[in-house]
C-alpha positions in Angstrom: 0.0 0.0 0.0 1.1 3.3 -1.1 0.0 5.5 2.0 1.1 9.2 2.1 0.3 11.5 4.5 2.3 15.1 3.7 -0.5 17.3 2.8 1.8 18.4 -0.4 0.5 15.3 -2.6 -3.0 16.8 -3.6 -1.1 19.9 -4.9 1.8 18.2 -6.7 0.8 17.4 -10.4 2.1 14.2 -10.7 0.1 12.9 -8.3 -3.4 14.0 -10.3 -3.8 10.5 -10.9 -6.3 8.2 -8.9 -6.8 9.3 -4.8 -8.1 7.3 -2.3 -8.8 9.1 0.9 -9.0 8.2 4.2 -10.2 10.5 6.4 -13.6 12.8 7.6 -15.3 13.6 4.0 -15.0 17.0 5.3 -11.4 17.7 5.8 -10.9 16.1 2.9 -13.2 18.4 0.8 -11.8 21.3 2.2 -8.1 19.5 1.6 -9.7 19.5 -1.8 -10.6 23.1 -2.3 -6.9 24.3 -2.4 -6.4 22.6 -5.9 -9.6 21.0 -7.5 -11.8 24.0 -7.1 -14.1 24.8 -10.5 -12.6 21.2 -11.7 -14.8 18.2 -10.7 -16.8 17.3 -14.0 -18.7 14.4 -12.2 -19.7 14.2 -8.5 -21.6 10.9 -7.4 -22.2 10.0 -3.8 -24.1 7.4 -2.2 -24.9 9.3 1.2 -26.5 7.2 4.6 -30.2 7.2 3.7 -30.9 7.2 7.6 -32.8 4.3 7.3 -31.9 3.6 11.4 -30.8 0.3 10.7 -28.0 -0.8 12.9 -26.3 -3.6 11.4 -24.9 -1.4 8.4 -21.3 -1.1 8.5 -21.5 2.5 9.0 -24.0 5.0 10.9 -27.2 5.2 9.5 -29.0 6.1 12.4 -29.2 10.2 12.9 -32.5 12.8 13.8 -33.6 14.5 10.5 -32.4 18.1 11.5 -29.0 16.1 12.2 -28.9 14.5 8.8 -30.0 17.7 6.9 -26.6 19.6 9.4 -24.4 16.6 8.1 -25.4 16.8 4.6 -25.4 20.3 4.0 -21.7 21.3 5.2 -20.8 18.5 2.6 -23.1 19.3 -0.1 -21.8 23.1 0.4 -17.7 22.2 0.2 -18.6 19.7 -2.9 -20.5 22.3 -4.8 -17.1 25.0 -5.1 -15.2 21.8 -6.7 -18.0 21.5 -9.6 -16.4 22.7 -12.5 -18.8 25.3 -14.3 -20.2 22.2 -16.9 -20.3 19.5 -13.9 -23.5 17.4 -12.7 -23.6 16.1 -8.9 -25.3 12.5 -8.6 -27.1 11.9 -5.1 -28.6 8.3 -4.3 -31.2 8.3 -1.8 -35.1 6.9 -1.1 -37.8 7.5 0.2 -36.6 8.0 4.0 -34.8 11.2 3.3 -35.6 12.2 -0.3 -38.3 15.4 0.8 -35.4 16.7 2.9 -32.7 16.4 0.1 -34.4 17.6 -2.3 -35.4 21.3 -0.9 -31.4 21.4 0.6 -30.4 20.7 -3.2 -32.7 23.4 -4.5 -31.1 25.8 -1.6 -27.5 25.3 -2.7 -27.4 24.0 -6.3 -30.7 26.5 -7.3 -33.7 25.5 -8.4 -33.2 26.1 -11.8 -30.1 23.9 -12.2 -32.2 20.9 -10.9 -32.0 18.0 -14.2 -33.8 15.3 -12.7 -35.0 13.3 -9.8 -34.2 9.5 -11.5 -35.7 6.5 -10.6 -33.8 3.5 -10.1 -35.9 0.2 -10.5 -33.6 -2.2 -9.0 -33.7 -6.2 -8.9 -34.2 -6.3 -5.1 -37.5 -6.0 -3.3 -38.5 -5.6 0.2 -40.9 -8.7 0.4 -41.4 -8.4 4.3 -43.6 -5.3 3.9 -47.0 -5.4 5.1 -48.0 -3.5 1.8 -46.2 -3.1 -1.1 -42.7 -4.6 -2.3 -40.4 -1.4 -2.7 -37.9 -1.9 -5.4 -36.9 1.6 -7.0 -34.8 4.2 -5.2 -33.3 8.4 -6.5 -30.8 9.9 -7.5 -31.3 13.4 -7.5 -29.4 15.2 -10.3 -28.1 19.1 -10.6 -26.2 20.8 -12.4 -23.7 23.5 -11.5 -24.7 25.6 -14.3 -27.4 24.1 -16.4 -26.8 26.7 -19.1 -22.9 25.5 -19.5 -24.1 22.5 -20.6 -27.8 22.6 -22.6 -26.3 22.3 -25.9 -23.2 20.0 -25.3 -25.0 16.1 -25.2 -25.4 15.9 -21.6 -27.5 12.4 -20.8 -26.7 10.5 -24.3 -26.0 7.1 -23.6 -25.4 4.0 -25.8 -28.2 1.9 -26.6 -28.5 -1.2 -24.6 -27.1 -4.1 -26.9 -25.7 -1.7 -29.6 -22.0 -3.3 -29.5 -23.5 -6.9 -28.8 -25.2 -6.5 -31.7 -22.6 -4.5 -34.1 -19.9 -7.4 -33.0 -22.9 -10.5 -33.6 -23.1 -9.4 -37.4 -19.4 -8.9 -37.9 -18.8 -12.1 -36.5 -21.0 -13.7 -38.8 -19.9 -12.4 -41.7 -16.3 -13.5 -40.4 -17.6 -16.9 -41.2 -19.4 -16.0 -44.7 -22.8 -15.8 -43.3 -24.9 -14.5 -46.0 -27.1 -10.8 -45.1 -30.3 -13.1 -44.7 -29.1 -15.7 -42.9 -27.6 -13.3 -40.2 -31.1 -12.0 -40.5 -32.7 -14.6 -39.2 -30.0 -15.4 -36.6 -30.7 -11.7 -35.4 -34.3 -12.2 -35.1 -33.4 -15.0 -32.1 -30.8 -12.9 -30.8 -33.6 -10.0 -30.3 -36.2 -12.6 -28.7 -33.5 -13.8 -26.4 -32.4 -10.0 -25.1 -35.6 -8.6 -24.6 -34.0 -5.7 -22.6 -32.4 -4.6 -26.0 -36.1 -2.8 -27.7 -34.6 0.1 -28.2 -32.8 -1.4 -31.0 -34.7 -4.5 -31.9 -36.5 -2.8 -34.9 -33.0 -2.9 -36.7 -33.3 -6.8 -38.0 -32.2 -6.2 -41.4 -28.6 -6.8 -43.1 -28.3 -5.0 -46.5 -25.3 -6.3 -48.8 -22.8 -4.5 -47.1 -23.2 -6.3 -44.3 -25.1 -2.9 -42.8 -27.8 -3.6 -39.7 -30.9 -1.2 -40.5 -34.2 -0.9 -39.9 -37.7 -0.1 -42.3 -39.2 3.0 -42.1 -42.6 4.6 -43.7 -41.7 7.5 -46.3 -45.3 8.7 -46.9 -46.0 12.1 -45.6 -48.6 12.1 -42.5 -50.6 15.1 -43.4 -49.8 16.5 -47.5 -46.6 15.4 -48.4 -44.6 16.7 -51.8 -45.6 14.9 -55.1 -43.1 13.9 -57.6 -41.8 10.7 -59.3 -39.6 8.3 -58.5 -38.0 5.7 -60.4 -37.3 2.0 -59.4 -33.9 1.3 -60.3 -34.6 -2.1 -61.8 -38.2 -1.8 -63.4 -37.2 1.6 -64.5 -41.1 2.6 -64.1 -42.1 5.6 -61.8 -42.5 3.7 -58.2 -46.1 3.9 -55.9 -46.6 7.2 -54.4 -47.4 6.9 -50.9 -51.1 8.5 -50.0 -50.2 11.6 -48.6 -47.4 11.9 -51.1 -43.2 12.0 -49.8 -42.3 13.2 -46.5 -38.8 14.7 -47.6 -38.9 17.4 -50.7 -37.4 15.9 -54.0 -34.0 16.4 -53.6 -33.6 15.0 -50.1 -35.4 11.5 -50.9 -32.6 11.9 -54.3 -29.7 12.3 -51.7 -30.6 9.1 -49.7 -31.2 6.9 -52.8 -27.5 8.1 -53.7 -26.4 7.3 -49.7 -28.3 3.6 -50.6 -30.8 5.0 -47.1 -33.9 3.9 -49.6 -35.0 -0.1 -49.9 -37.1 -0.2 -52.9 -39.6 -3.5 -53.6 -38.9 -6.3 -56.3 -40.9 -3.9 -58.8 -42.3 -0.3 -58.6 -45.4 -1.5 -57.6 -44.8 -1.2 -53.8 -43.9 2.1 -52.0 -40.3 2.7 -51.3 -39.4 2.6 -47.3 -36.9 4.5 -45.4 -33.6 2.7 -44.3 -32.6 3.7 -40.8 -28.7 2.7 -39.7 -27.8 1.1 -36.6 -24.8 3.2 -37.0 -26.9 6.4 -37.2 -28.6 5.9 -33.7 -25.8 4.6 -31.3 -27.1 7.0 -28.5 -30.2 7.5 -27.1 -31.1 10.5 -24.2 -31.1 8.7 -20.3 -34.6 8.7 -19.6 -35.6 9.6 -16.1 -36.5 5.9 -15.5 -33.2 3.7 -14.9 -33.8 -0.2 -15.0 -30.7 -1.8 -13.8 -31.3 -5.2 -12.5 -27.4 -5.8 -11.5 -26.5 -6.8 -8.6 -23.7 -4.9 -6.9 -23.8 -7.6 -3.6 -22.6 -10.5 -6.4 -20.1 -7.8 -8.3 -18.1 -7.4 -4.8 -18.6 -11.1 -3.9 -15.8 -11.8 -6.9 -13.5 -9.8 -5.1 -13.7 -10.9 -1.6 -13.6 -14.7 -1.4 -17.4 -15.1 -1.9 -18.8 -13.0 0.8 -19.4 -9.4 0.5 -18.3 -7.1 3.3 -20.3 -4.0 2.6 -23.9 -3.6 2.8 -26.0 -2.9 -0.8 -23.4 -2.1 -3.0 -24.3 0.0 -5.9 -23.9 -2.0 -9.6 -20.7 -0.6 -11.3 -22.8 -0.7 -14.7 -25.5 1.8 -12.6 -22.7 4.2 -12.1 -20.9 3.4 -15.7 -24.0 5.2 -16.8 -24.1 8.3 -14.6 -20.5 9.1 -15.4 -21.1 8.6 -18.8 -23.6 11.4 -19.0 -20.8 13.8 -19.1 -19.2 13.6 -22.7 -16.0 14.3 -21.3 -13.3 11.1 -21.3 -10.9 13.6 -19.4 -13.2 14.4 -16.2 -12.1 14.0 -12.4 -14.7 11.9 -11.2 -15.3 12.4 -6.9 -17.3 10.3 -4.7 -17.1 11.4 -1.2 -18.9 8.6 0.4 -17.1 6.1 -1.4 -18.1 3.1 0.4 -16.6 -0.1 -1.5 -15.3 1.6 -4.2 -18.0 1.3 -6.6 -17.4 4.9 -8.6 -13.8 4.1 -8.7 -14.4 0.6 -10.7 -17.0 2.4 -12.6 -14.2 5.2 -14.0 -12.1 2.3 -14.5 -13.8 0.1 -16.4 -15.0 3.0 -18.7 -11.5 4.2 -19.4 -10.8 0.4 -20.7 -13.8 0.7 -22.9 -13.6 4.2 -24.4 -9.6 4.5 -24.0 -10.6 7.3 -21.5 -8.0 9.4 -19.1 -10.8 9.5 -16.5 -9.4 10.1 -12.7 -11.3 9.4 -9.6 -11.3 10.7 -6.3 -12.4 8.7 -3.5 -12.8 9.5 0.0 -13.8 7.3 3.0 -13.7 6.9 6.5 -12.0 3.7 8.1 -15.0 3.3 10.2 -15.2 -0.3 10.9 -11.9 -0.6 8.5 -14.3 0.0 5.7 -11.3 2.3 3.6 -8.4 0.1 4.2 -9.8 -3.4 4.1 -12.5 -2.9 1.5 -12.3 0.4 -0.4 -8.7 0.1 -1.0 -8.2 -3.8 -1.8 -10.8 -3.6 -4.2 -9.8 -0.8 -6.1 -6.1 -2.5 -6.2 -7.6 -5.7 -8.0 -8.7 -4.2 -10.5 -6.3 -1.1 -10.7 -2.8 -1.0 -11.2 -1.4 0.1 -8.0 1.3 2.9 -9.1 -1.5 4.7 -10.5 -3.3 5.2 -7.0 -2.6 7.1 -4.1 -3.5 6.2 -0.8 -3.8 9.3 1.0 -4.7 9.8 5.2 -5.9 12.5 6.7 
């Protein structure tokens, strides 16, 4: 372990690589302050919820007006390290959500509130006496919601898009013909039913090229010309309404092979839609994420986890991802077992990112060193942390 403990190491550049620090969250925000003021692109914490249960690792257990004291000297310190275009992440339910909510409209403004996302989760609470509870928030702010409207905040890669990108390739590897893979792409959509936001694209063209059919016809009056098939040579069916696009746009996609004509002019020329074309898709403000974060730590600790309700590293892959920046510091202040640090790891290996993280924990109950640390070292090379007490 790589533990330093002069002050100087948050200021000296060639440290800005990964932190880990142990310590009060808020010394270490204020340690903070001195150098990463105005620079924190991504802020995602998973504070207590004050649930009052008593076998968490940590305390969970404090009186409202306590909670809204502790949360508030943090929130304040965390929000002078948001760079101008950053986004905070707060997970929370329903135990402390109406008293978050007001403090984050006090500090962050109401008018740079994004969203208040639900998470559906896999886990239920099937001991209640009504019903089974299986969603929780994260409340969502900007720092400066007008630094970022027009720079593709919330885009996010459609679920199964490289699955299904590397399924075709792989079959035309093996000189699968375009309807043959068309028919293995069918099954492939039946068996991922969570992929329907792309399952309309179950065509291959001849170059290999995954689209989907769209209508041309115009829904109210449409433009009227001809068109002609390109085998027949005979003017093609007019849609009803006549052409959504003028003449010389539905002449530009014929040239960019975007139009599927029929065997003969006798049927209406469709639209063809790219895969390619529609990678990314806005987050909408209802998250499904059935992983399970209990089974992701599990791996890492000998088949037991040591850390109560682990968030799912592809939950936080997402949130981080909402910031189109592969460069940004990413802080979690109640870092628990590490979770946002994986997350910003295992992004960086898919993108080729030069994401940084800063965690900071307690070592209540040894939670920093014996958890936070050792699994952030499995799956991190270890000169490119810093272990850092306060």
């Amino acid at each position: 372990m790589i533990e330093i403990n002069k002050k100087s190491i948050i200021k000296d550049s060639k440290y800005i690589n990964n932190l880990l620090i142990e310590g009060d969250n808020i010394k270490a925000l204020k340690e903070l302050e001195k150098d990463y003021t105005n620079k924190i692109k991504v802020i995602y914490i998973d504070p207590p919820y004050n649930t009052k249960n008593k076998k968490f690792i940590y305390n969970d257990s404090f009186k409202d007006s306590e909670w809204i004291s502790f949360m508030k000297e943090r929130l304040l310190l965390s929000k002078n390290l948001l760079h101008d275009e950053g986004i905070i992440f707060i997970s929370i339910d329903d135990n402390e959500l109406y008293n978050l909510k007001p403090l984050c409209d006090e500090i962050f403004g109401v008018n740079n509130f994004i969203e208040n996302f639900i998470w559906v989760k896999n886990s239920t609470k099937n001991n209640s006496k009504t019903s089974s509870n299986n969603h929780e928030y994260i409340l969502c702010y900007a720092n400066n919601i007008n630094k970022i409207k027009d720079k593709k905040y919330f885009r996010i890669k459609k679920e199964g898009y490289d699955e299904v990108l590397k399924f075709v390739d792989d079959k035309k590897l093996i000189k699968k013909t375009p309807k043959e893979i068309e028919e293995e792409l069918k099954k492939l959509f039946k068996d991922n039913k969570s992929w329907k936001g792309i399952s309309c694209y179950k065509y291959i063209d001849e170059e290999y090229k995954i689209y989907s059919s769209g209508d041309l016809s115009s829904p109210q009056k449409g433009y009227i010309y001809n068109i002609i098939h390109p085998t027949t040579k005979k003017v093609c069916k007019m849609p009803v309404n006549g052409w959504r696009y003028k003449e010389e746009q539905l002449k530009d996609l014929i040239d960019k092979n975007k139009i599927i004509f029929g065997k003969d002019e006798k049927k209406v020329p469709r639209y063809k839609r790219f895969l390619t074309d529609v990678e990314e898709e806005v987050l909408k403000s209802v998250i499904v994420n059935n992983n399970d974060g209990k089974k992701e730590l599990i791996k890492f600790f000998d088949g037991k986890s040591p850390f109560n309700n682990p968030k799912p590293i592809s939950l936080i892959k997402i949130l981080i991802n909402c910031v189109p920046d592969k460069n940004a510091i990413v802080l979690d202040f109640f870092a628990g077992s590490g979770t946002t640090g994986h997350a910003t790891i295992d992004l960086n290996k898919i993108d080729n990112g030069k994401r940084k993280f800063i965690l900071c924990n307690n070592n209540e109950n040894n939670i920093c060193e014996e958890i936070t640390y050792k699994r952030i070292k499995k799956v991190l090379d270890s000169s490119n942390l810093i272990y850092y007490k306060i």
